[in-house]
C-alpha positions as CSV (number, residue, x, y, z in Angstrom):
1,X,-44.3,-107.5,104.4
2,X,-45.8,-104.5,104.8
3,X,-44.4,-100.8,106.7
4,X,-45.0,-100.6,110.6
5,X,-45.8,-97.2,110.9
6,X,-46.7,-94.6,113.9
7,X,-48.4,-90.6,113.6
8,X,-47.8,-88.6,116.3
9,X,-49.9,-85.5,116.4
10,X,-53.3,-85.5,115.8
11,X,-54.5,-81.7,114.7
12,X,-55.7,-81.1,111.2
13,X,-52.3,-82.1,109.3
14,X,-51.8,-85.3,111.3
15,X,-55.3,-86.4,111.4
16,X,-54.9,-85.8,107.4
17,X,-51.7,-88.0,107.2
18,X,-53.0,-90.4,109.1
19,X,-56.2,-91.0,107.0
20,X,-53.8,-91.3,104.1
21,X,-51.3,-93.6,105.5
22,X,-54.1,-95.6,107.3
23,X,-55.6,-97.3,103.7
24,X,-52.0,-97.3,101.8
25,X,-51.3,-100.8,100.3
26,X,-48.0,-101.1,102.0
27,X,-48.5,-100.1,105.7
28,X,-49.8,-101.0,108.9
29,X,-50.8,-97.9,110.9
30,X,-50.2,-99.6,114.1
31,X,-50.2,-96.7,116.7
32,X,-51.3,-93.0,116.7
33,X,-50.1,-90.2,119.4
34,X,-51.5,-87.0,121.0
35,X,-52.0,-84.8,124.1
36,X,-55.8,-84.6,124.0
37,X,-57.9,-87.0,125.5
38,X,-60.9,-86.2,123.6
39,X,-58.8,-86.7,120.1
40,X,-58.0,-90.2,121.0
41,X,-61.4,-91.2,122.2
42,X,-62.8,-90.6,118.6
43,X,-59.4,-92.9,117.1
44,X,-60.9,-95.2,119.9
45,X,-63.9,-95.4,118.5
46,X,-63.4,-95.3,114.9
47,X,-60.0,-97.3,114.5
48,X,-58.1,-100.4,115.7
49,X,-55.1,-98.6,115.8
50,X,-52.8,-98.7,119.7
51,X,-53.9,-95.2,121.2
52,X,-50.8,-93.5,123.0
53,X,-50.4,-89.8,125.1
54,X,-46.7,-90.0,124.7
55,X,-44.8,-90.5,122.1
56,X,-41.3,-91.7,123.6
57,X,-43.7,-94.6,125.0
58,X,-45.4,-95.1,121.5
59,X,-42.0,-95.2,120.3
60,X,-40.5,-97.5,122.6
61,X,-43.0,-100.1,122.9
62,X,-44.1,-100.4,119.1
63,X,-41.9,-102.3,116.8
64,X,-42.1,-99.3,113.7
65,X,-40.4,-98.4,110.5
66,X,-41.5,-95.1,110.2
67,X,-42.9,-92.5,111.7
68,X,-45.0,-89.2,110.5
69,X,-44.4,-86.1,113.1
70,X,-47.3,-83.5,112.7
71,X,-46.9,-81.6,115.7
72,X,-46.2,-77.6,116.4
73,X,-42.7,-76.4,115.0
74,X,-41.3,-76.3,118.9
75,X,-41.4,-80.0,119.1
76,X,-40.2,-81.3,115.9
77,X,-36.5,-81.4,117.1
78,X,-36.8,-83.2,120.2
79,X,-39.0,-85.8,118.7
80,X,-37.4,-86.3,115.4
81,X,-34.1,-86.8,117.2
82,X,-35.6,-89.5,119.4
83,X,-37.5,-91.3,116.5
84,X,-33.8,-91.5,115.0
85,X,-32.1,-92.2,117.5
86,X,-34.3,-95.5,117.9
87,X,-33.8,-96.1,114.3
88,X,-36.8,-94.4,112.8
89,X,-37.4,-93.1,109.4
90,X,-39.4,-90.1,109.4
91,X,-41.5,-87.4,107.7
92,X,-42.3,-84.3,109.5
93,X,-44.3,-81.4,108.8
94,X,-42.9,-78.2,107.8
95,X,-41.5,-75.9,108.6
96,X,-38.3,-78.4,109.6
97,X,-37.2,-76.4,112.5
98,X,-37.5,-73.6,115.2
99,X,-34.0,-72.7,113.9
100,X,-31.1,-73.7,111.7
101,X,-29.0,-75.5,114.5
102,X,-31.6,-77.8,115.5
103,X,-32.4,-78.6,111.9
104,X,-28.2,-78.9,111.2
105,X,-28.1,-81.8,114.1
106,X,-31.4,-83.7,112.9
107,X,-29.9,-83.7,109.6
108,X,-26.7,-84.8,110.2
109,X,-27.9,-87.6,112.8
110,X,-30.0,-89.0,109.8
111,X,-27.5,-89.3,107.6
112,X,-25.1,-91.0,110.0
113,X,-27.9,-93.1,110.9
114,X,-28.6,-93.7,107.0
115,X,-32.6,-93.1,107.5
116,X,-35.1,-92.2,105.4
117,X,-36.2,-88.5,106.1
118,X,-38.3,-86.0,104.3
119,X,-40.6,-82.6,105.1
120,X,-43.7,-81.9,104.0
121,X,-43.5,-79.3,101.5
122,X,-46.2,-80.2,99.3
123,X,-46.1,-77.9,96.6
124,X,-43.1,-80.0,95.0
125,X,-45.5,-82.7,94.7
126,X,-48.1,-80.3,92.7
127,X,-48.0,-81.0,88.9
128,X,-48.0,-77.7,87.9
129,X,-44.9,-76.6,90.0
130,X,-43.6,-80.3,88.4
131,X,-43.8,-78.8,84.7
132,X,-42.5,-75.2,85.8
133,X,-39.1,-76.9,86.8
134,X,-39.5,-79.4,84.1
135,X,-39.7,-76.3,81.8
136,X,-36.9,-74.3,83.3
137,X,-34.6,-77.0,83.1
138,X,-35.6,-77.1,79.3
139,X,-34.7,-73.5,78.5
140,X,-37.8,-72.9,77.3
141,X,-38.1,-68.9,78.4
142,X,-34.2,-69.0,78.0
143,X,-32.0,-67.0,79.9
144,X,-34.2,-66.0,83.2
145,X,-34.0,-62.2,84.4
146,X,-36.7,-62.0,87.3
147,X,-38.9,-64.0,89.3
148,X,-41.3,-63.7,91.8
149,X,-42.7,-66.0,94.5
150,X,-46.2,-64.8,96.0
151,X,-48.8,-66.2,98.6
152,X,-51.6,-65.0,100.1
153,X,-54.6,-65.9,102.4
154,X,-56.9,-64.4,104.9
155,X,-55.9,-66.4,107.9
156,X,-55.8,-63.5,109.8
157,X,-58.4,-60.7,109.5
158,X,-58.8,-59.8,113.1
159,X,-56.5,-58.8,116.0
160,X,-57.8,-61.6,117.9
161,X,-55.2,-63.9,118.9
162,X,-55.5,-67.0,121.2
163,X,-54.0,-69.6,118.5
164,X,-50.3,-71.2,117.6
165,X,-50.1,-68.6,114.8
166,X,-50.1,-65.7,117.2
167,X,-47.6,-67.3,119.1
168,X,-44.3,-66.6,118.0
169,X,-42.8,-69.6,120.2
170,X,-45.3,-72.4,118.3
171,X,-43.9,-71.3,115.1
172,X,-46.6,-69.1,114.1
173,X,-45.8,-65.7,112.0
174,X,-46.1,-65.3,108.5
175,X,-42.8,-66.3,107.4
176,X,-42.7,-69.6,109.0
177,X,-46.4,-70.9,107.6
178,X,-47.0,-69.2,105.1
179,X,-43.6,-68.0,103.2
180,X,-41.6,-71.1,103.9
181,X,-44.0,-72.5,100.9
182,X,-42.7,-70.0,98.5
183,X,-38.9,-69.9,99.7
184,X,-38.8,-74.0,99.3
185,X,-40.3,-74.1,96.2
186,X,-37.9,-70.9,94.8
187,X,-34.9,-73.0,96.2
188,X,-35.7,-75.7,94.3
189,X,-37.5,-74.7,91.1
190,X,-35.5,-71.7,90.4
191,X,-32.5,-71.3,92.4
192,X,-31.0,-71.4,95.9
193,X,-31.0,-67.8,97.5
194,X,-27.8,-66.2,99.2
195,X,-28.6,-62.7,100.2
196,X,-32.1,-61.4,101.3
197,X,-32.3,-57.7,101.1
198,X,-34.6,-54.5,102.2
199,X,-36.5,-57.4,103.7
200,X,-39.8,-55.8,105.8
201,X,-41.6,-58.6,108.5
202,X,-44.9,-56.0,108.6
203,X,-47.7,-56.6,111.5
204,X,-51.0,-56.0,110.3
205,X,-53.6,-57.2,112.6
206,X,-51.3,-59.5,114.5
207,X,-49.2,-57.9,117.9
208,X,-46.5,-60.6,118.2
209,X,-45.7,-62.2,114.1
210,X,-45.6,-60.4,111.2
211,X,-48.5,-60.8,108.8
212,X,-46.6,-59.8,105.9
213,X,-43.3,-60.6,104.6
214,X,-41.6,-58.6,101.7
215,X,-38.2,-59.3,100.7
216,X,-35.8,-59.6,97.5
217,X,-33.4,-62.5,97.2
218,X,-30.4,-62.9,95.1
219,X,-29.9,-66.1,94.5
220,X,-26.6,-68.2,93.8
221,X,-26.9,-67.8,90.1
222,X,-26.7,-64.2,90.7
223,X,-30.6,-63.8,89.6
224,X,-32.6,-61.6,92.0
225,X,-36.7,-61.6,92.8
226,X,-39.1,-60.5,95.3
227,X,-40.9,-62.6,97.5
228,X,-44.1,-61.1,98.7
229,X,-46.7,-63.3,101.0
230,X,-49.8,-61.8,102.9
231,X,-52.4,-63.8,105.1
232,X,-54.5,-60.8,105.9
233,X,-55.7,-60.4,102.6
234,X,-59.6,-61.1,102.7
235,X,-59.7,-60.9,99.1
236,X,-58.4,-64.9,98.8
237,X,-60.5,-67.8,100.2
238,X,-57.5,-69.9,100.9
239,X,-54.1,-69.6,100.5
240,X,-52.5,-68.9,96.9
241,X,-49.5,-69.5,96.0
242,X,-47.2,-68.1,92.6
243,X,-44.4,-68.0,90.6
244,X,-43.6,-65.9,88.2
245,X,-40.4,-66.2,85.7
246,X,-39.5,-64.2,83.9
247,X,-36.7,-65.0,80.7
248,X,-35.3,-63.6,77.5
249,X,-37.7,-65.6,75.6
250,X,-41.0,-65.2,77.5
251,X,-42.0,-66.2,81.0
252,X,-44.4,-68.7,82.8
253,X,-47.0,-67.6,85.7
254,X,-47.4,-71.0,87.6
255,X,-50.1,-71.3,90.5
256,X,-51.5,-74.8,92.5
257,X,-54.1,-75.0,89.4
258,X,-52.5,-74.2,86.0
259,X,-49.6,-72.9,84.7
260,X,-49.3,-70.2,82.4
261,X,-46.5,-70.2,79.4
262,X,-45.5,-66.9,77.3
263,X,-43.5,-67.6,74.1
264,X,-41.7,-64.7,72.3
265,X,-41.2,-67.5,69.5
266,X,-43.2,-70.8,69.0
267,X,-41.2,-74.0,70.5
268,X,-41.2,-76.9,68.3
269,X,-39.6,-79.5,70.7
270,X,-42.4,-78.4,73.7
271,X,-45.0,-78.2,71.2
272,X,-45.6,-74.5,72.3
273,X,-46.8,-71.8,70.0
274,X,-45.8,-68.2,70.5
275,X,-48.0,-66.2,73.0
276,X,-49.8,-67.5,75.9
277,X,-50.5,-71.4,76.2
278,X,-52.1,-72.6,79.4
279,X,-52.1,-76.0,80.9
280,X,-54.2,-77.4,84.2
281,X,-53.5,-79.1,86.6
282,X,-56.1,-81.9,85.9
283,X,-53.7,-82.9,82.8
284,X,-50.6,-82.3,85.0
285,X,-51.5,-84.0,88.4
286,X,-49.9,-86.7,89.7
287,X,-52.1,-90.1,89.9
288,X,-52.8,-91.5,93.1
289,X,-54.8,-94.4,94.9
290,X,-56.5,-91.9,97.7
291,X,-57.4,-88.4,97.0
292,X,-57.6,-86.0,100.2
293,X,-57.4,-82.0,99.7
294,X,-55.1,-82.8,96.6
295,X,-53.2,-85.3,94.6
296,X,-50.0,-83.9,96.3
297,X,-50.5,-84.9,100.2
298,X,-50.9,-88.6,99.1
299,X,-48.2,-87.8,96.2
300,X,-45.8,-87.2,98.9
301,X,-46.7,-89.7,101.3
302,X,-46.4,-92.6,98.1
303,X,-42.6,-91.5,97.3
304,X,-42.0,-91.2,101.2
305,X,-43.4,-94.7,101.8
306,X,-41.5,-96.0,98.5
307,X,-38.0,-94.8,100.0
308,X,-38.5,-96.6,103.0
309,X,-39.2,-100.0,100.8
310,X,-36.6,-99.2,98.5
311,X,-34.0,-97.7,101.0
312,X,-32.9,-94.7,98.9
313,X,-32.7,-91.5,100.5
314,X,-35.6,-89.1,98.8
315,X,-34.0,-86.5,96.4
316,X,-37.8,-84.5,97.2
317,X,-38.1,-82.3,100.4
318,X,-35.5,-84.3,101.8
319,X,-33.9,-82.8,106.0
320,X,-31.2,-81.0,103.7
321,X,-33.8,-79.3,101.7
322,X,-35.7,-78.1,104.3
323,X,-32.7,-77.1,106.5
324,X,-31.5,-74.6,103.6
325,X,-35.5,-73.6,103.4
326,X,-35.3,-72.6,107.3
327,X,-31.2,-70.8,106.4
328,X,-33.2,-68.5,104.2
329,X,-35.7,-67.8,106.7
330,X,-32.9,-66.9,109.1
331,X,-31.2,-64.7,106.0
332,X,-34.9,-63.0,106.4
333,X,-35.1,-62.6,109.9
334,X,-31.6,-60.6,110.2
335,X,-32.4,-58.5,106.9
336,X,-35.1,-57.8,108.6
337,X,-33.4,-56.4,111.7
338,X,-31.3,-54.2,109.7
């Protein structure tokens, strides 16, 4: 039998997640959500799917599994916390929450209700970020001494406002979209950070969020890096994002499209020679059935999809990652203030 499942939001992630759950071999898209009419007309005319303005109603009247939450920051705590109160597994987009007390009671309510949860940080699901922390774990560059975690876009390359990223109350700023992607994938690649210190939240062309976000974190290993992440930065087409590790033994520059391995001696067991090897992500990507901006938004979506059949809590991007993401996020915020 397959997955009754519901999307509520309908901007570019949800419409995304919705085009990827809709064909999946082991749900029924039964019912989408959204505030705009003229969103819902074109679902009208182009699915079969029940068509819904609000999503207590959508969640009340349709007999779901699951549901996807792809809405601005602001909402996702009042509408995850209904979706499990009703029973509800549920992925939302990321960041998890406005702030780490919301994201503490969603958390703790799904695991007293024993659902299913997970956040869209999609980078875990990218194969080249897979091998870094494959590698790490191996020992490869030995004992690590540095690191650091980078992004940067040209999102902003105006003072013009007028959209949720100006809008410090949607969750826009540069530390909630863009370096949220670097912290979550540092927490859980490299090590959890602690301490953030001499952080800088820098307005370039924005008035109300920072553009820019500088910051060194020591993490609970005791190893320190620097994150740096810029969206003004008009020599990117789209957003990059890197990590750089350094070791004793060599280091490895990872991005979304290869990853980059420096040997001070040649590794028998990894079949790596000494200097620079380089792998792609076209041998490291993870094989899916429906391929939509990358391998990694259906990646996630599959091991989402297969909790729920299987009923084991995902040990990927699951509320408890995600919480600690937004705690170092807070650890930025007050440096910041300093």
């Amino acid at each position: 039998m397959k997955l009754k499942g519901g999307i509520i939001g309908l901007g570019k992630m949800g419409i995304s997640h919705a085009a990827i759950v809709s064909p999946h071999p082991s749900v029924d898209m039964v019912a989408v959500c959204d505030t705009s009419a003229i969103v819902l007309d074109v679902f009208k005319k182009f699915s079969r799917v029940k068509l819904y303005h609000d999503y207590v109603k959508m969640i009340e009247k349709e007999d779901l599994d699951f549901v996807v939450i792809a809405t601005p920051t602001r909402l996702h705590y009042p509408m995850v916390k209904h979706a499990l109160e009703k029973g509800l597994n549920v992925f939302c987009e990321k960041p998890f929450c406005m702030n780490v007390k919301e994201g503490m009671e969603l958390e703790e309510l799904a695991q007293k209700k024993g659902l299913i949860n997970q956040v869209s940080y999609h980078n875990q699901f990218v194969g080249t970020f897979r091998e870094l922390k494959r590698l790490l774990k191996t020992g490869v560059i030995g004992e690590l001494v540095h690191f650091t975690g980078e992004a940067y876009g040209n999102v902003i390359t105006s003072d013009k406002g007028g959209t949720w990223r100006s809008d410090p109350q949607e969750g826009g700023g540069c530390l909630l979209d863009y370096a949220s992607h670097v912290i979550n994938l540092i927490q859980e690649i490299i090590g959890r950070p602690v301490k953030a210190d001499g952080s800088v939240r820098k307005n370039i062309f924005s008035f109300t969020v920072e553009d820019a976000v500088y910051s060194m974190l020591i993490l609970e290993n005791g190893l320190s890096g620097v994150l740096s992440v810029n969206w003004c930065d008009e020599t990117y087409r789209k957003m990059s994002t890197t990590l750089n590790v350094q070791g004793k033994k060599g280091k490895i520059i990872c991005d979304a499209t290869e990853i980059r391995i420096y040997l001070n001696e040649s590794n028998a067991k990894e079949k790596l020679d000494k200097g620079w090897t380089i792998k792609y992500i076209t041998e490291l990507a993870i094989p899916v059935d429906f391929y939509l901006r990358g391998e990694e938004y259906s990646a996630q979506i599959d091991h989402f999809i297969r909790c729920v059949i299987d009923k084991k809590q995902t040990e990927i991007n699951s509320f408890e990652q995600a919480l600690y993401t937004d705690k170092v996020i807070e650890l930025i915020i007050e440096d910041s203030k300093k």
